[in-house]
C-alpha positions as semicolon CSV with decimal commas, in nm:
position;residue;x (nm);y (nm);z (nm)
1;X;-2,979;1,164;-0,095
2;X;-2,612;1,137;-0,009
3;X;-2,448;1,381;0,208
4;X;-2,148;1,575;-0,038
5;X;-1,975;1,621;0,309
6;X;-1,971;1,239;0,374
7;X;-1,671;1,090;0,215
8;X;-1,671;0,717;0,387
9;X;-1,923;0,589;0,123
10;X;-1,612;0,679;-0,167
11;X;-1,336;0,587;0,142
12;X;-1,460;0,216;0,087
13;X;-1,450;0,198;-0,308
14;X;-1,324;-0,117;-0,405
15;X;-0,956;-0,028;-0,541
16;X;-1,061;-0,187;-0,874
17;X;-1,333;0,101;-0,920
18;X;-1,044;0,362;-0,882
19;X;-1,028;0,615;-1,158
20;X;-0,658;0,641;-1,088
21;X;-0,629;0,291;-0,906
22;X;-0,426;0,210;-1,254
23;X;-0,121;0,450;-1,145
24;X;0,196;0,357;-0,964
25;X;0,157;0,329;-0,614
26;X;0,245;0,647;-0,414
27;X;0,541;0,650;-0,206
28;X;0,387;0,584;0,132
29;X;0,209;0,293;-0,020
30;X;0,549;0,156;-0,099
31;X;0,687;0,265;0,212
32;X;0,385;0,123;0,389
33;X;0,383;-0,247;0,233
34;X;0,752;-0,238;0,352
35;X;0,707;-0,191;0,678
36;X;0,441;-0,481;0,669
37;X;0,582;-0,703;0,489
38;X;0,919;-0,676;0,736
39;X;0,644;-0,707;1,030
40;X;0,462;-0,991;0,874
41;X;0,823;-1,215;0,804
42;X;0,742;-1,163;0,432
43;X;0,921;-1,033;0,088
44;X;0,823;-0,740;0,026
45;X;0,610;-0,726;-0,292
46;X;0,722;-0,528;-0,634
47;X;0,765;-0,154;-0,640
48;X;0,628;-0,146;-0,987
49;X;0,249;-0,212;-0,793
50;X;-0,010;0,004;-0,969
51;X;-0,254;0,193;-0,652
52;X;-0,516;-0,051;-0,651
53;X;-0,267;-0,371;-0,615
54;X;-0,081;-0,184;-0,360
55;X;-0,424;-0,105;-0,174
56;X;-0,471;-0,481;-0,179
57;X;-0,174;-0,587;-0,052
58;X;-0,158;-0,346;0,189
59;X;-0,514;-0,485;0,322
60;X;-0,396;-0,837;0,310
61;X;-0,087;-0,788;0,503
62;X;-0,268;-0,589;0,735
63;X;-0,517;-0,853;0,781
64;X;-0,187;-1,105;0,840
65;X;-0,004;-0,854;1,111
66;X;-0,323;-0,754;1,293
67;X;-0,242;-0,361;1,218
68;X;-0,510;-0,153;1,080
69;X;-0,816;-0,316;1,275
């Protein structure tokens, strides 16, 4: 049985499966894929991003500038 006090098992939900992953991305998402985007020499994507896209871009760029690891 799962452990109610042990959130990493919902911390690694695909953003897809987000209830809310639908919504517009919060503001230190935004700020966030930003700052990576500057770092990684790229546009920065939309602001109209809904959570989940955000999430993924924010995991790709990190995979591109090394941060995050």
């Amino acid at each position: 049985m799962a452990d109610p006090q042990d959130v990493t098992e919902n911390a690694a939900k695909d953003p897809d499966d987000w209830t809310t992953g639908d919504e517009p991305m919060t503001g230190p998402q935004k700020s966030y894929l930003h700052t990576l985007a500057q770092q990684a020499g790229e546009e920065a994507p939309a602001d109209d991003l809904s959570k989940a896209d955000a999430s993924k871009a924010i995991d790709a760029l990190q995979e591109k500038t090394g941060r995050g690891q």
